[in-house]
CHARMM internal coordinates of N, CA and C (Angstrom, degrees):
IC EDIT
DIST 1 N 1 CA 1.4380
DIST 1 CA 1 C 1.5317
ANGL 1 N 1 CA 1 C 109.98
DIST 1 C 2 N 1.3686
ANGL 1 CA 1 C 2 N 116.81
DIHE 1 N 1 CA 1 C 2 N -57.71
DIST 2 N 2 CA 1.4121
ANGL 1 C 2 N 2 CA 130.78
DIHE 1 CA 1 C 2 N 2 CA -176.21
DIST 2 CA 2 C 1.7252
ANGL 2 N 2 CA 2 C 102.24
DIHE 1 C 2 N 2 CA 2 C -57.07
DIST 2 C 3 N 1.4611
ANGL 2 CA 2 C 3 N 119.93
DIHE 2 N 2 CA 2 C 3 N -22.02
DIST 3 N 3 CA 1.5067
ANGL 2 C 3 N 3 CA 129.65
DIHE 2 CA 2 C 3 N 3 CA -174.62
DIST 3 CA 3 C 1.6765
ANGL 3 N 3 CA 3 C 112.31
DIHE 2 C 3 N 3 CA 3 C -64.91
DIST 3 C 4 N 1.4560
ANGL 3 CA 3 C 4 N 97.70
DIHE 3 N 3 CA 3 C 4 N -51.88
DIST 4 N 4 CA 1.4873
ANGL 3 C 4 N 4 CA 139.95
DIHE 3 CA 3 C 4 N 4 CA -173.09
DIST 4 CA 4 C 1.8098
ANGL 4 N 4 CA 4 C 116.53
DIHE 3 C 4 N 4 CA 4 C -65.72
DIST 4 C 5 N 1.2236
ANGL 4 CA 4 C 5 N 102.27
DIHE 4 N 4 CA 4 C 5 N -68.74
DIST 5 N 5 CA 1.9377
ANGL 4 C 5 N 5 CA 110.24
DIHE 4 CA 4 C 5 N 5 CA 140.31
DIST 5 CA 5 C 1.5426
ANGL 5 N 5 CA 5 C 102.66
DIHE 4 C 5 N 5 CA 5 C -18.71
DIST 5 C 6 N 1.3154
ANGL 5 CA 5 C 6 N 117.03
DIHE 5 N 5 CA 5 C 6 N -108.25
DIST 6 N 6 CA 1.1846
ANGL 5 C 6 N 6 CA 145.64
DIHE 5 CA 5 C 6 N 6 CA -175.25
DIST 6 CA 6 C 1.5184
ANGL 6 N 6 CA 6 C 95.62
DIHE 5 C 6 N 6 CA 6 C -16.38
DIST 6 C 7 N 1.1440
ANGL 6 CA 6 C 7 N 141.57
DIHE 6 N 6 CA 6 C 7 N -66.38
DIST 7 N 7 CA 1.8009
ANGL 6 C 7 N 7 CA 149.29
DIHE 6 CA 6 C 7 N 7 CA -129.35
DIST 7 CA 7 C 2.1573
ANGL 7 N 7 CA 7 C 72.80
DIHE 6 C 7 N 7 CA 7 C -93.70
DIST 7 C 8 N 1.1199
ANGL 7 CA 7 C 8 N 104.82
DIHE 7 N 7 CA 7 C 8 N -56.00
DIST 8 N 8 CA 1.3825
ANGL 7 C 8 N 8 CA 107.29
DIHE 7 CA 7 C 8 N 8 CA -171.71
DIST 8 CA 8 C 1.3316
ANGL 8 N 8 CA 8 C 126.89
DIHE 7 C 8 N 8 CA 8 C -53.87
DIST 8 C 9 N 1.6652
ANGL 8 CA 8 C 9 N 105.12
DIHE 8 N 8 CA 8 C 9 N -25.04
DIST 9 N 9 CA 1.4884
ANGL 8 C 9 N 9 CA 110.00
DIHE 8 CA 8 C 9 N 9 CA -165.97
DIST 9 CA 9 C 1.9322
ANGL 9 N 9 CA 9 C 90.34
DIHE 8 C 9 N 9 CA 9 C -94.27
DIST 9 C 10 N 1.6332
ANGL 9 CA 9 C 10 N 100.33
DIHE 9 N 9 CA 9 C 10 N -29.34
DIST 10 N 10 CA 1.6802
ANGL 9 C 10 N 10 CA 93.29
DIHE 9 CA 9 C 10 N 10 CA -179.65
DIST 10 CA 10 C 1.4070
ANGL 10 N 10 CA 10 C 115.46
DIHE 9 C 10 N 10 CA 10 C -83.94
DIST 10 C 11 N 0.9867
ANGL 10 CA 10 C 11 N 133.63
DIHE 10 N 10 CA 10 C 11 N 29.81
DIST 11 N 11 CA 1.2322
ANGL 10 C 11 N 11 CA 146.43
DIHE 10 CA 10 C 11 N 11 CA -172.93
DIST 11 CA 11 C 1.7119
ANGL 11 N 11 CA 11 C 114.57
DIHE 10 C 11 N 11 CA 11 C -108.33
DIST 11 C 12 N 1.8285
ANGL 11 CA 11 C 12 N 88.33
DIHE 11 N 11 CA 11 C 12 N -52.63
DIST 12 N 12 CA 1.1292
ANGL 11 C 12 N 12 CA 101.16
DIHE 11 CA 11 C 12 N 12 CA -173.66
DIST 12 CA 12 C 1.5419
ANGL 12 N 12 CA 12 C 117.13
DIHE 11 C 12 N 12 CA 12 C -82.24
DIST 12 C 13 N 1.2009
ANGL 12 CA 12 C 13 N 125.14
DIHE 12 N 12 CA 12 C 13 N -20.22
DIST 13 N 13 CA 1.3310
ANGL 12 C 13 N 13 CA 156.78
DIHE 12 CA 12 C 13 N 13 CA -129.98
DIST 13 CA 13 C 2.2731
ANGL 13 N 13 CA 13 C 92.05
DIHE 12 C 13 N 13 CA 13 C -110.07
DIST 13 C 14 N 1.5477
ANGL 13 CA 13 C 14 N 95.32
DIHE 13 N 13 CA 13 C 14 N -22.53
DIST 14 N 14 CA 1.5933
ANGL 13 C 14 N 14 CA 98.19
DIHE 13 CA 13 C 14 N 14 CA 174.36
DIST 14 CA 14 C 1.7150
ANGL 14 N 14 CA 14 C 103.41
DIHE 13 C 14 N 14 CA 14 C 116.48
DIST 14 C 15 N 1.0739
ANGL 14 CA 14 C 15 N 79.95
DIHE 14 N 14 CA 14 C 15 N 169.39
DIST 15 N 15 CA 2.3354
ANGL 14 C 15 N 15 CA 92.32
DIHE 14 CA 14 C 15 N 15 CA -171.11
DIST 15 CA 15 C 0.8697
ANGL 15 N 15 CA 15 C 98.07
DIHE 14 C 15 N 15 CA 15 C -61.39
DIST 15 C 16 N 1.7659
ANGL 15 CA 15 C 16 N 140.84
DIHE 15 N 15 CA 15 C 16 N -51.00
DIST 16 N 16 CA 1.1415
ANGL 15 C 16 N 16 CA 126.77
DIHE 15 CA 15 C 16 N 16 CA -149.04
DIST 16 CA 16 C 1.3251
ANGL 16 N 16 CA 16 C 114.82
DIHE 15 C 16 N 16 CA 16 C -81.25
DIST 16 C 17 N 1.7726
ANGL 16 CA 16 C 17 N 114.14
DIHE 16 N 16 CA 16 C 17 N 6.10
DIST 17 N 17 CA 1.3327
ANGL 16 C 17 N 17 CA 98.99
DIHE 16 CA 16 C 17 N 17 CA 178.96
DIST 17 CA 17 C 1.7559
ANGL 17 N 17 CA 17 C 108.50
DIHE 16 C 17 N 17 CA 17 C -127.97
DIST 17 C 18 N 1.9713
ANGL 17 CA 17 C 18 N 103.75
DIHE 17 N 17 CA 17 C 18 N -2.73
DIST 18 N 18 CA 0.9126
ANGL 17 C 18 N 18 CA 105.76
DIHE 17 CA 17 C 18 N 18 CA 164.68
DIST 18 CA 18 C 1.4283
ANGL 18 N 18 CA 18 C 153.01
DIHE 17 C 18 N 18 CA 18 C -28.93
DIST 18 C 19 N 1.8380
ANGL 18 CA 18 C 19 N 107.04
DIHE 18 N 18 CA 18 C 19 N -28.28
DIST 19 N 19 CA 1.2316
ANGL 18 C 19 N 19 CA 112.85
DIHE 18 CA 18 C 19 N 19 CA -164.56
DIST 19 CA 19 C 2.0570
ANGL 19 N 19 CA 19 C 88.06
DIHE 18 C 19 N 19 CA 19 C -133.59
DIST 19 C 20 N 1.5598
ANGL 19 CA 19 C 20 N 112.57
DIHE 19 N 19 CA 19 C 20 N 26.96
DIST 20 N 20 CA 1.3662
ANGL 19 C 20 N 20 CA 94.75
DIHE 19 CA 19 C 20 N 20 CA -178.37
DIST 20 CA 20 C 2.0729
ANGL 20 N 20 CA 20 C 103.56
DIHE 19 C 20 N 20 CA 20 C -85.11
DIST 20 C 21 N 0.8661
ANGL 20 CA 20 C 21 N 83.90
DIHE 20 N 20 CA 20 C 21 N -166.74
DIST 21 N 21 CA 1.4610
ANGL 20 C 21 N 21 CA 117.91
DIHE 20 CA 20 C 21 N 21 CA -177.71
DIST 21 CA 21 C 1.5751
ANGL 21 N 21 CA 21 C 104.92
DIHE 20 C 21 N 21 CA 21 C -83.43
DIST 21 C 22 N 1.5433
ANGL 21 CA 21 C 22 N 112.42
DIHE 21 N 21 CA 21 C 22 N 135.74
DIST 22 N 22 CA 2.0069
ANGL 21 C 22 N 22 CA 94.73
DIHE 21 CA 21 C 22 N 22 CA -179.78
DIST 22 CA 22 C 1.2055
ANGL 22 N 22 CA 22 C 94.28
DIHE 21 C 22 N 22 CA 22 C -93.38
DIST 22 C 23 N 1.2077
ANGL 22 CA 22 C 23 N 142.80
DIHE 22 N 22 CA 22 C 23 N 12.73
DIST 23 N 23 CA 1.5822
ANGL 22 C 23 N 23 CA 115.15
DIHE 22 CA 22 C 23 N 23 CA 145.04
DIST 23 CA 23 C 1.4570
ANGL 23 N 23 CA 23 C 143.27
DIHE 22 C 23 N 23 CA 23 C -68.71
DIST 23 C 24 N 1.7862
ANGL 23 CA 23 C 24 N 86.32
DIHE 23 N 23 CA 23 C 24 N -18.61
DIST 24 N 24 CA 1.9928
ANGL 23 C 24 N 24 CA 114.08
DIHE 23 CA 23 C 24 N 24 CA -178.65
DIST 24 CA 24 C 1.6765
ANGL 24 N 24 CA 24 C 95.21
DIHE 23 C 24 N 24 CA 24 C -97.24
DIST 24 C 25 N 1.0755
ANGL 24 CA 24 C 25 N 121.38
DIHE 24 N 24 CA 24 C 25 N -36.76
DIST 25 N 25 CA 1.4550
ANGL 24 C 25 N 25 CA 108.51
DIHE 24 CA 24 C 25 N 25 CA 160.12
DIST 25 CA 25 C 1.7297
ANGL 25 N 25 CA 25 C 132.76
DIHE 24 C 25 N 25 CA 25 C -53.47
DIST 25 C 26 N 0.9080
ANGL 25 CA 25 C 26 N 89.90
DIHE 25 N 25 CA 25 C 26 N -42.55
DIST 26 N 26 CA 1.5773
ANGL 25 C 26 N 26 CA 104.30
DIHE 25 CA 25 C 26 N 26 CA 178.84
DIST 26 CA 26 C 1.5696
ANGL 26 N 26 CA 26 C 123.58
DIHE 25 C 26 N 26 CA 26 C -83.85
DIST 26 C 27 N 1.4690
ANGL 26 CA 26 C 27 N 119.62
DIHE 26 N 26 CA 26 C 27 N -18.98
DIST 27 N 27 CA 0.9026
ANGL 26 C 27 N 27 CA 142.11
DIHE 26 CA 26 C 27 N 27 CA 169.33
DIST 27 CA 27 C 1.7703
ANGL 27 N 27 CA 27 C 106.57
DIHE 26 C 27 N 27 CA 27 C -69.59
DIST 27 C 28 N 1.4211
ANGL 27 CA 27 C 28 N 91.98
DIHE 27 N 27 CA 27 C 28 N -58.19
DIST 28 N 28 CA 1.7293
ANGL 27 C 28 N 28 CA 110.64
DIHE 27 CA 27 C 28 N 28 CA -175.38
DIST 28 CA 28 C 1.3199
ANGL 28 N 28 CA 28 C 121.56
DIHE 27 C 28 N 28 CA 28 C -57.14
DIST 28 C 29 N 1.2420
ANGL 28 CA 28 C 29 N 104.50
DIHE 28 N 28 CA 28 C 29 N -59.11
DIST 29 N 29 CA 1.4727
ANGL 28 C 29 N 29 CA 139.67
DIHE 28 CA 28 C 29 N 29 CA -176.74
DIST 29 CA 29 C 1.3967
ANGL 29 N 29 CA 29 C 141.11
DIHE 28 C 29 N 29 CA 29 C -83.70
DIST 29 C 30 N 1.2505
ANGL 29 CA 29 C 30 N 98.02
DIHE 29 N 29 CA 29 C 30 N -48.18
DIST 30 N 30 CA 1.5577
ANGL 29 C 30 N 30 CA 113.79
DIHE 29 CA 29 C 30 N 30 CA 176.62
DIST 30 CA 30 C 1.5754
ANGL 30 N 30 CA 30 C 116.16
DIHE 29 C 30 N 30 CA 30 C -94.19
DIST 30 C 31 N 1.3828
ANGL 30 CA 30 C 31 N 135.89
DIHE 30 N 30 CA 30 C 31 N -58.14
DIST 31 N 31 CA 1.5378
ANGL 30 C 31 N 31 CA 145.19
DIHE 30 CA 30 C 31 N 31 CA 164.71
DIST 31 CA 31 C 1.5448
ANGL 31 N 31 CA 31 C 103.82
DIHE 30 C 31 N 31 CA 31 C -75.78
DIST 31 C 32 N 1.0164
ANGL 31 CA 31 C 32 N 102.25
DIHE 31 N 31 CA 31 C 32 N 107.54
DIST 32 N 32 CA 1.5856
ANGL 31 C 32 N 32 CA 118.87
DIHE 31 CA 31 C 32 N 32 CA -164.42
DIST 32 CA 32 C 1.7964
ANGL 32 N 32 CA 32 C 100.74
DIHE 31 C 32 N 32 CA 32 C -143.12
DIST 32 C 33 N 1.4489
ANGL 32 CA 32 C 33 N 123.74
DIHE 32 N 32 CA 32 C 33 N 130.30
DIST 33 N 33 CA 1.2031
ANGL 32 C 33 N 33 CA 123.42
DIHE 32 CA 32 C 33 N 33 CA 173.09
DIST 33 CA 33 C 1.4896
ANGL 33 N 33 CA 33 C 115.63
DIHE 32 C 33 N 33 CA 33 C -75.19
DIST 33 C 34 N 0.7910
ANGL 33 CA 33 C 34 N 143.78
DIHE 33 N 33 CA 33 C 34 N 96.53
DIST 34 N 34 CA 1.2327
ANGL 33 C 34 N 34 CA 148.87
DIHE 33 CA 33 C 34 N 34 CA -147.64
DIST 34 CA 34 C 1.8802
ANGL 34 N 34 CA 34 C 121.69
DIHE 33 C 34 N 34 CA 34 C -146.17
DIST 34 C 35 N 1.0924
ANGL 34 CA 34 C 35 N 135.86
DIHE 34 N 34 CA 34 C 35 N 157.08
DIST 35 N 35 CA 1.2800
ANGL 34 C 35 N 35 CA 137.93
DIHE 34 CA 34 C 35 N 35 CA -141.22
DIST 35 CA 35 C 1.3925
ANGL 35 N 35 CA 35 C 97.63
DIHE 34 C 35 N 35 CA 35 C -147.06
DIST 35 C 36 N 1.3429
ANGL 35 CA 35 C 36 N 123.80
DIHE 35 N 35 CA 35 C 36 N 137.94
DIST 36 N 36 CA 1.5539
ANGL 35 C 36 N 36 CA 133.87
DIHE 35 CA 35 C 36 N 36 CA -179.99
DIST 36 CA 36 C 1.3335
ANGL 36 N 36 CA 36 C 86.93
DIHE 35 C 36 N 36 CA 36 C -121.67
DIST 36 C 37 N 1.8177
ANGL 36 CA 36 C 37 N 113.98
DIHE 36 N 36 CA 36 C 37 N 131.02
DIST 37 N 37 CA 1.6234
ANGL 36 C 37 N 37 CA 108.04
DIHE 36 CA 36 C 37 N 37 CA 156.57
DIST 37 CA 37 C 1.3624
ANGL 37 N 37 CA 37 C 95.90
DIHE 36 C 37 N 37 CA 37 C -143.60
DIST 37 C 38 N 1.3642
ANGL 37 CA 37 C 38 N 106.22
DIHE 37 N 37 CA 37 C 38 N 153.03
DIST 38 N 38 CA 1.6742
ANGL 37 C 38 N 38 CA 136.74
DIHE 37 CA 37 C 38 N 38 CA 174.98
DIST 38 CA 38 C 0.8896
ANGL 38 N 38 CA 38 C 117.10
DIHE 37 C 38 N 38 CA 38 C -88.55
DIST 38 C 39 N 1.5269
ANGL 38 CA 38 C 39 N 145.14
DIHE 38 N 38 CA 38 C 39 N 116.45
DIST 39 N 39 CA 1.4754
ANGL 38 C 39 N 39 CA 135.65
DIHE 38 CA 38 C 39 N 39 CA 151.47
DIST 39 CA 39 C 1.4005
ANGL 39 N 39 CA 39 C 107.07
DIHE 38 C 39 N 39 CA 39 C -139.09
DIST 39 C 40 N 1.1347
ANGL 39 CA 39 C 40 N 130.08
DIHE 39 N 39 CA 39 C 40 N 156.84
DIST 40 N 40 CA 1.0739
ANGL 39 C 40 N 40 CA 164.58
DIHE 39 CA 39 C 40 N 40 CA -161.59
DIST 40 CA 40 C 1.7689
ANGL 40 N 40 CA 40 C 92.37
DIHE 39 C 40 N 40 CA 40 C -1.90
DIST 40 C 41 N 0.8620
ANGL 40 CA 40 C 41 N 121.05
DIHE 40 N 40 CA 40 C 41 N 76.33
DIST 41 N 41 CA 1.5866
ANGL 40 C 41 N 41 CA 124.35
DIHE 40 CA 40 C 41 N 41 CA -175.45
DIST 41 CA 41 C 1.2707
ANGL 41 N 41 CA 41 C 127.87
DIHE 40 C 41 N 41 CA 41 C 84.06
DIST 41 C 42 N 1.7326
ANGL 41 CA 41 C 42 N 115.40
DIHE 41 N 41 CA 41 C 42 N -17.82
DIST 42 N 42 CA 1.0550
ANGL 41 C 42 N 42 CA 122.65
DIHE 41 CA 41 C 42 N 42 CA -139.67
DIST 42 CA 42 C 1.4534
ANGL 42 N 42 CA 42 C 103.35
DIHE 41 C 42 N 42 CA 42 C -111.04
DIST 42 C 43 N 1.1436
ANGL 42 CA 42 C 43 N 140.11
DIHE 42 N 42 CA 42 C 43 N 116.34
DIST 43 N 43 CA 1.9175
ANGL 42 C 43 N 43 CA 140.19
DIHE 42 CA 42 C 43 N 43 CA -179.99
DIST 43 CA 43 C 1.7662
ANGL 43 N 43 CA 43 C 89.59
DIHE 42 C 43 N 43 CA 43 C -88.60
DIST 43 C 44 N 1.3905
ANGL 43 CA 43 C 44 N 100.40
DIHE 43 N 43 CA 43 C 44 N 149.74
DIST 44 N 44 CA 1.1483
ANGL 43 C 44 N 44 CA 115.38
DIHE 43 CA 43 C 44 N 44 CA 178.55
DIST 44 CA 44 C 1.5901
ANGL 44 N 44 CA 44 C 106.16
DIHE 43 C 44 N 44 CA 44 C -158.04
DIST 44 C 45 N 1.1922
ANGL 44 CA 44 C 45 N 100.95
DIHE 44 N 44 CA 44 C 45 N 143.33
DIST 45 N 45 CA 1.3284
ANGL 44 C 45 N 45 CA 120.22
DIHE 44 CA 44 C 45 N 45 CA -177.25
DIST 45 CA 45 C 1.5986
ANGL 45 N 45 CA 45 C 109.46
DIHE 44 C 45 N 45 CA 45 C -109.21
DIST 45 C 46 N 1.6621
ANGL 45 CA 45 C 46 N 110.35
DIHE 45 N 45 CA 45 C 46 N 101.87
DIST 46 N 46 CA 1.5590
ANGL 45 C 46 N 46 CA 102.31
DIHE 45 CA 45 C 46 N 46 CA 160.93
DIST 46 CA 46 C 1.8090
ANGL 46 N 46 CA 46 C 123.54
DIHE 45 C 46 N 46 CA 46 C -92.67
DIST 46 C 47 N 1.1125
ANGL 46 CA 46 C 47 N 105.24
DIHE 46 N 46 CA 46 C 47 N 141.73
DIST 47 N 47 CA 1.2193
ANGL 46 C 47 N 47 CA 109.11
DIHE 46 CA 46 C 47 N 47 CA -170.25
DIST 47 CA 47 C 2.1010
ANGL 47 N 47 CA 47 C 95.08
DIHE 46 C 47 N 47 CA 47 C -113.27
DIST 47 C 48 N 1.3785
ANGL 47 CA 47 C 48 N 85.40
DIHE 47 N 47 CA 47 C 48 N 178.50
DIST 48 N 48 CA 1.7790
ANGL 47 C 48 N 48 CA 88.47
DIHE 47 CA 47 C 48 N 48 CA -175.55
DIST 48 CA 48 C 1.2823
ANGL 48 N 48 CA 48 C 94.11
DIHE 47 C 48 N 48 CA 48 C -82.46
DIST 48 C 49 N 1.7514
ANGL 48 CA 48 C 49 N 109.36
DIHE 48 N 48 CA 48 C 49 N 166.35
DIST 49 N 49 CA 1.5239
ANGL 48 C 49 N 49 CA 127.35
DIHE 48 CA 48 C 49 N 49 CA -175.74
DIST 49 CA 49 C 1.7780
ANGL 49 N 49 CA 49 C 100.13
DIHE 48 C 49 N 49 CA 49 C -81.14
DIST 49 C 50 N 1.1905
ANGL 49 CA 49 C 50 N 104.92
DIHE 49 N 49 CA 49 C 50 N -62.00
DIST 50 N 50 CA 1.5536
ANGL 49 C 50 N 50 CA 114.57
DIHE 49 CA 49 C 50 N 50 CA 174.51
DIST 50 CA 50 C 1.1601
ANGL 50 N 50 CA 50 C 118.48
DIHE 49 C 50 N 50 CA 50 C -66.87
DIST 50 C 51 N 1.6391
ANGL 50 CA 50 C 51 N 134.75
DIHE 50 N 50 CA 50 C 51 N 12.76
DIST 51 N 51 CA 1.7021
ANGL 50 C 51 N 51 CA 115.56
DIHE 50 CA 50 C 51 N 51 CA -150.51
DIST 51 CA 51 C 1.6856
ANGL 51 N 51 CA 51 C 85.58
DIHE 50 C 51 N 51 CA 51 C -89.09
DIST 51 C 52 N 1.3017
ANGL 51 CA 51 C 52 N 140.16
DIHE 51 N 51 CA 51 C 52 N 129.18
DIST 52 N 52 CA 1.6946
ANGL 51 C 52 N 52 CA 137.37
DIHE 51 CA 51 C 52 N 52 CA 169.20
DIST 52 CA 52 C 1.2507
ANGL 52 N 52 CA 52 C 113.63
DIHE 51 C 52 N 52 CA 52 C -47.32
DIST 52 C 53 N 1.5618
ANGL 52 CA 52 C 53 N 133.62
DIHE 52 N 52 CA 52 C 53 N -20.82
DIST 53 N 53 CA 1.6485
ANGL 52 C 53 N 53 CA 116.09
DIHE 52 CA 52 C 53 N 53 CA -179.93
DIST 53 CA 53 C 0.9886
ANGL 53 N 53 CA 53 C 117.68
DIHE 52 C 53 N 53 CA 53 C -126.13
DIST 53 C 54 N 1.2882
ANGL 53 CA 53 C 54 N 117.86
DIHE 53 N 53 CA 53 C 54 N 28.78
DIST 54 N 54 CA 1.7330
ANGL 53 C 54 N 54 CA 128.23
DIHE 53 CA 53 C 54 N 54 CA 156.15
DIST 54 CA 54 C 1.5816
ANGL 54 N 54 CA 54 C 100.08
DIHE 53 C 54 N 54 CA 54 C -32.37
DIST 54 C 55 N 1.1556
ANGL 54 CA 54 C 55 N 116.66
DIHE 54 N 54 CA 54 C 55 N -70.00
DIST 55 N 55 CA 1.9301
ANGL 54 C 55 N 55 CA 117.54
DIHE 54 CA 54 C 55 N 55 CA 174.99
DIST 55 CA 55 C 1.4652
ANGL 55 N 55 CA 55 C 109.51
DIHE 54 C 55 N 55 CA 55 C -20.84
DIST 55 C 56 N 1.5386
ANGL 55 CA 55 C 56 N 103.29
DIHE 55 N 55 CA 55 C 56 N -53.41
DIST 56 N 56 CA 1.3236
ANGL 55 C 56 N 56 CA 82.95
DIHE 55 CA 55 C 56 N 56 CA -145.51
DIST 56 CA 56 C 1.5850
ANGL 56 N 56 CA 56 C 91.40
DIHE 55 C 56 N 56 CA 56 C -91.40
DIST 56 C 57 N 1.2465
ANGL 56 CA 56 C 57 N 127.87
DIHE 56 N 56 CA 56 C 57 N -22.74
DIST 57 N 57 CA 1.5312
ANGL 56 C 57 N 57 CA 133.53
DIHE 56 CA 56 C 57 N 57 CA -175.24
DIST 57 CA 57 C 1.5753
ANGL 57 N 57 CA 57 C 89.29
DIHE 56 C 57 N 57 CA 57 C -62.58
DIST 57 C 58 N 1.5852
ANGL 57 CA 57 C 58 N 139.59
DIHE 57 N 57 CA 57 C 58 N -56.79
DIST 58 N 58 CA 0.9805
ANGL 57 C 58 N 58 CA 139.58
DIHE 57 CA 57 C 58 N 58 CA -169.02
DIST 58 CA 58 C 1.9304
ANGL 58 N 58 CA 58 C 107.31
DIHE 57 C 58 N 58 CA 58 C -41.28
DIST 58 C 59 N 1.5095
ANGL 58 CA 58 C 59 N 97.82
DIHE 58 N 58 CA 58 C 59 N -53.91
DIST 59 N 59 CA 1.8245
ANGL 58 C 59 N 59 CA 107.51
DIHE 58 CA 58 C 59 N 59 CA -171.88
DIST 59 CA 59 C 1.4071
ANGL 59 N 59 CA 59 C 89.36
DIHE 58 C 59 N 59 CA 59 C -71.04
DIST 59 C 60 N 1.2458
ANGL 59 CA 59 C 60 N 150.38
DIHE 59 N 59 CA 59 C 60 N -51.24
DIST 60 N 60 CA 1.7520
ANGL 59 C 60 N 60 CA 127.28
DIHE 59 CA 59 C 60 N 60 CA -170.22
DIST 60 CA 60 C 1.3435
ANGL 60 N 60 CA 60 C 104.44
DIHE 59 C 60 N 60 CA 60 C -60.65
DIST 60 C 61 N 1.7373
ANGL 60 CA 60 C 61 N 111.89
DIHE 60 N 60 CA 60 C 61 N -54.66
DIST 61 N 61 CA 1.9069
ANGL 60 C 61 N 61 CA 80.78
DIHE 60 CA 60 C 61 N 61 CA -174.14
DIST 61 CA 61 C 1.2408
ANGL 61 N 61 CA 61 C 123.05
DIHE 60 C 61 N 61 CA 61 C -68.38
DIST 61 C 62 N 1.0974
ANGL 61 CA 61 C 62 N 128.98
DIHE 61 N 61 CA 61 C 62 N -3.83
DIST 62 N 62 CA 1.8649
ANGL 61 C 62 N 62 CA 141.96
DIHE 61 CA 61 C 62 N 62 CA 175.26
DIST 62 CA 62 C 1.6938
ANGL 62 N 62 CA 62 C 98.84
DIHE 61 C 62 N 62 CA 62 C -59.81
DIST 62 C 63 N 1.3226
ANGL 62 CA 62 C 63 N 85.14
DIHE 62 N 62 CA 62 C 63 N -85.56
DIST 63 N 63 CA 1.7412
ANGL 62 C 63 N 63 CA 96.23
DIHE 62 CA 62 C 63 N 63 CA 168.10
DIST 63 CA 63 C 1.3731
ANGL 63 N 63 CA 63 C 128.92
DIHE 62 C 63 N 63 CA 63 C -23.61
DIST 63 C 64 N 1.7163
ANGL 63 CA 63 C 64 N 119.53
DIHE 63 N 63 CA 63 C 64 N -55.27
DIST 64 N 64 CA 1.2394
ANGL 63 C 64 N 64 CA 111.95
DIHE 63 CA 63 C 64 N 64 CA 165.95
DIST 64 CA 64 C 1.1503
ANGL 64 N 64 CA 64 C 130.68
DIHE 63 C 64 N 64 CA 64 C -89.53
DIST 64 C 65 N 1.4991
ANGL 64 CA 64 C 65 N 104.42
DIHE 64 N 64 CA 64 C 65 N -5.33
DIST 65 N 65 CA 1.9740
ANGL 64 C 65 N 65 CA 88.96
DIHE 64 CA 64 C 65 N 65 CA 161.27
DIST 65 CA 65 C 1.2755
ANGL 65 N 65 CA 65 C 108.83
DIHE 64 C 65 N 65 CA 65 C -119.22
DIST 65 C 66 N 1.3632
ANGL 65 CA 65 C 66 N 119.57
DIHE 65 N 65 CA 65 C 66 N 29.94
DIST 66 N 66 CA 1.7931
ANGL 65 C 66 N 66 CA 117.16
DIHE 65 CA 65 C 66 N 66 CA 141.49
DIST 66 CA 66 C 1.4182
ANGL 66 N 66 CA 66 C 105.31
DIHE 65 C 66 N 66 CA 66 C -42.88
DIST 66 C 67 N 1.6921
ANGL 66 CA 66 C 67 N 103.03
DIHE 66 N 66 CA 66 C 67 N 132.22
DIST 67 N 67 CA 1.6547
ANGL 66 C 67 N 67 CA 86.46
DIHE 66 CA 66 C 67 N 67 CA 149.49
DIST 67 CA 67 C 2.0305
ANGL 67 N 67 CA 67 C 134.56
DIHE 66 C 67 N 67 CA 67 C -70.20
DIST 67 C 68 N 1.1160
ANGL 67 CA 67 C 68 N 95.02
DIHE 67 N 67 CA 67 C 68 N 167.89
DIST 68 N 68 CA 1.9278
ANGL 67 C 68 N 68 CA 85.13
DIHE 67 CA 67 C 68 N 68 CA -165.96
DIST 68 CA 68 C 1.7280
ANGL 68 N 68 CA 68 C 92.86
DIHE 67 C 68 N 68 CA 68 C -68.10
DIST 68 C 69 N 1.6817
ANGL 68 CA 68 C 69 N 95.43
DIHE 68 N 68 CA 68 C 69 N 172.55
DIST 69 N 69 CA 1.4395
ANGL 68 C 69 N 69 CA 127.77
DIHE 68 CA 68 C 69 N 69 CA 173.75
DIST 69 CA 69 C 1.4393
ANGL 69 N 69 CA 69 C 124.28
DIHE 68 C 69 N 69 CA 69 C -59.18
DIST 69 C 70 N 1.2055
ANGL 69 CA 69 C 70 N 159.02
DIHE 69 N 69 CA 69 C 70 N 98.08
DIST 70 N 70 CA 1.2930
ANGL 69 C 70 N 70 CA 124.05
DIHE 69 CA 69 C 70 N 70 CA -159.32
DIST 70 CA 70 C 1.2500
ANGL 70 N 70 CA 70 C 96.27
DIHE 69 C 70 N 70 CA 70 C -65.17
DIST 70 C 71 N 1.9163
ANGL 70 CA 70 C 71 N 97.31
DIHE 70 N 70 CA 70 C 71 N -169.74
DIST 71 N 71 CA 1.7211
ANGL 70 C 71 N 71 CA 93.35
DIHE 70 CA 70 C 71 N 71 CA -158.87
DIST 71 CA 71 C 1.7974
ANGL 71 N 71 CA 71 C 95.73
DIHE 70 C 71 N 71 CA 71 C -103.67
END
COOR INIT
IC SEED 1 N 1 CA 1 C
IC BUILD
């Protein structure tokens, strides 16, 4: 299941990571130094200035909280 996720999230996540390895995914993608802050209602996610796949981390969470296609 956890295999299946993974192939799905690199899929969605753009080509260049379509065909990686889930160790370079998870490395890339998933364990990320990253910062939660609160203000006035608002959660925010800081990410690093330099980290290289902000892009593509940016297009997966886009992607998954698009709403769906109709059918």
């Amino acid at each position: 299941m956890t295999h299946n996720l993974l192939r799905a999230t690199a899929t969605l996540a753009g080509p260049t990571h379509a065909r990686t390895r889930l160790t370079t995914l998870r490395r890339r993608l998933i364990t990320i130094a990253a910062r939660v802050t609160r203000t006035a209602r608002h959660i925010t996610l800081r990410l690093p200035q330099d980290w290289p796949w902000a892009t593509d981390f940016t297009q997966l969470f886009t992607t998954i909280h698009a709403p769906p296609h109709p059918a």
